[in-house]
C-alpha positions as CSV (number, residue, x, y, z in Angstrom):
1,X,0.0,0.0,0.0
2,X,1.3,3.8,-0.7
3,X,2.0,6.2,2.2
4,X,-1.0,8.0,3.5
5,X,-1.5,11.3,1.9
6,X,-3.1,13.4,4.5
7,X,-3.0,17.1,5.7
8,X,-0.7,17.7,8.6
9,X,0.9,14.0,8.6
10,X,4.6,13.9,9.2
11,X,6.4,13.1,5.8
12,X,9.6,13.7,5.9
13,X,12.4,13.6,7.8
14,X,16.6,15.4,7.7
15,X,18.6,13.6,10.4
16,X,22.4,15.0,10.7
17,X,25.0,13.2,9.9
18,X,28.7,13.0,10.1
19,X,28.9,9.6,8.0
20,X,25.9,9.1,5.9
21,X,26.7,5.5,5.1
22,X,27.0,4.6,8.9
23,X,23.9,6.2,9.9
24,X,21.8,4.4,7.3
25,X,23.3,1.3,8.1
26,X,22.8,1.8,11.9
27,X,18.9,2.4,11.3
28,X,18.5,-0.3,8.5
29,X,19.9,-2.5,11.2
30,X,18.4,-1.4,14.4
31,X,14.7,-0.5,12.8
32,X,14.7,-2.5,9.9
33,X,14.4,1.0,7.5
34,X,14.4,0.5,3.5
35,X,18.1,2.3,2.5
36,X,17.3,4.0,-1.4
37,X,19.5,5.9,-3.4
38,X,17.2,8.7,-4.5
39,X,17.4,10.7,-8.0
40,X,20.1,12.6,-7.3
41,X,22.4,9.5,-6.3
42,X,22.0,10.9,-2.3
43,X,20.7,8.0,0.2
44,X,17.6,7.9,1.9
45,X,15.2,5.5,3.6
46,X,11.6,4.5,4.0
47,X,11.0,3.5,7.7
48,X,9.8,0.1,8.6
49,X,6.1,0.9,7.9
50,X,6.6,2.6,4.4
51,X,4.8,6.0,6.4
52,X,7.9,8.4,6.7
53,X,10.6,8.9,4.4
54,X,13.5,11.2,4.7
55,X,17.4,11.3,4.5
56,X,20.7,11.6,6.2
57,X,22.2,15.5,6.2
58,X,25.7,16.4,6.2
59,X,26.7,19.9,7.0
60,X,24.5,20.3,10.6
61,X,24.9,20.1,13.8
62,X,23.6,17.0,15.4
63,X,20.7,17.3,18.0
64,X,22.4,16.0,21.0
65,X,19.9,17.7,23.5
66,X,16.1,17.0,23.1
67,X,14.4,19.8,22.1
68,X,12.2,18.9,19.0
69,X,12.3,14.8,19.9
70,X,11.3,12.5,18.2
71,X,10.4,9.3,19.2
72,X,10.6,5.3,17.0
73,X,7.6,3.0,17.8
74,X,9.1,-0.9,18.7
75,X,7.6,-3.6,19.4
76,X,10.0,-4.0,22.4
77,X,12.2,-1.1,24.5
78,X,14.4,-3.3,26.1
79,X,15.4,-5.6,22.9
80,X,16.0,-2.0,20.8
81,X,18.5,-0.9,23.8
82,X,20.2,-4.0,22.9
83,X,20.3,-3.6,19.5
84,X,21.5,0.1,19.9
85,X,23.9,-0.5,21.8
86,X,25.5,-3.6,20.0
87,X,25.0,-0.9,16.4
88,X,27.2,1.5,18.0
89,X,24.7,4.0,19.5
90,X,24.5,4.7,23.2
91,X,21.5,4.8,25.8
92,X,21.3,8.3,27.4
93,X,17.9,7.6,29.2
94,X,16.9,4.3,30.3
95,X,14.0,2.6,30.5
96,X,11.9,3.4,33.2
97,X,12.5,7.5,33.6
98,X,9.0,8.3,31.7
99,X,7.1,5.6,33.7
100,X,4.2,4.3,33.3
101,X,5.1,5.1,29.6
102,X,7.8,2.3,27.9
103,X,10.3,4.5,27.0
104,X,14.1,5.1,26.0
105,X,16.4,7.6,24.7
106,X,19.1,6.8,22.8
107,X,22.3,9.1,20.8
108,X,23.1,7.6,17.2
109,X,26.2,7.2,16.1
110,X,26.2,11.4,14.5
111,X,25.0,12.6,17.9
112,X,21.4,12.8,17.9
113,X,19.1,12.1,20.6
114,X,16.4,10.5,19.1
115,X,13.3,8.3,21.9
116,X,11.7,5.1,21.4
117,X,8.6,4.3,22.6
118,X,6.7,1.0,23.1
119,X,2.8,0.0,23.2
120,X,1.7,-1.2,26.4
121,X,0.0,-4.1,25.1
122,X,3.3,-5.0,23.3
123,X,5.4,-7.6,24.9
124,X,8.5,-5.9,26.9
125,X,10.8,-10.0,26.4
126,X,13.9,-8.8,24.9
């Protein structure tokens, strides 16, 4: 199925970057996100859901405080953490600090802070 086309949905995204190649391979292996070369030869990605597209930014500064955050949906916190961790990222909040909410914050390998955020009714195993 296409994207939804609807007024006010979130499209797009830029995410800084200081390597594009290892930031598209750290999301396409933590989040499972479809890595495209676009027209102009530039890499991009489809996240896991085909909803929100966007590409990787050299040239800006990394968003290593929260301040416009933005937050990944998994199926499981604790397993992502793992995965973050073992893709070369690194856990700056852990699970727990937004309680009753499942939550996490994480900094990718360019610096930025970036959340995840699980379902309740999703199993926390991991």
């Amino acid at each position: 199925m296409p994207p939804t086309v609807r007024n006010g949905k979130i499209c797009y995204l830029e995410i800084p970057a200081t390597d594009v190649r290892r930031s598209s391979e750290f999301y396409r292996g933590v989040f499972g996100w479809n890595i495209r070369r676009r027209g102009d030869g530039h890499l991009a990605f489809d996240d896991a859901v085909g909803e929100v597209s966007g590409s990787w930014v050299t040239g800006r500064p990394a968003s290593p405080q929260p301040g416009l955050l933005v937050y990944i949906m998994v199926d499981s916190v604790a397993a992502t953490v793992k995965a973050v961790v073992a893709s070369g990222g690194e856990i700056v909040q852990p699970i727990g600090a937004d309680a009753p909410e499942i939550t996490a914050r994480f900094r990718d390998p360019a610096g930025n802070v970036i959340g995840l955020y699980q379902e309740p009714n999703r199993s926390s195993a991991g």
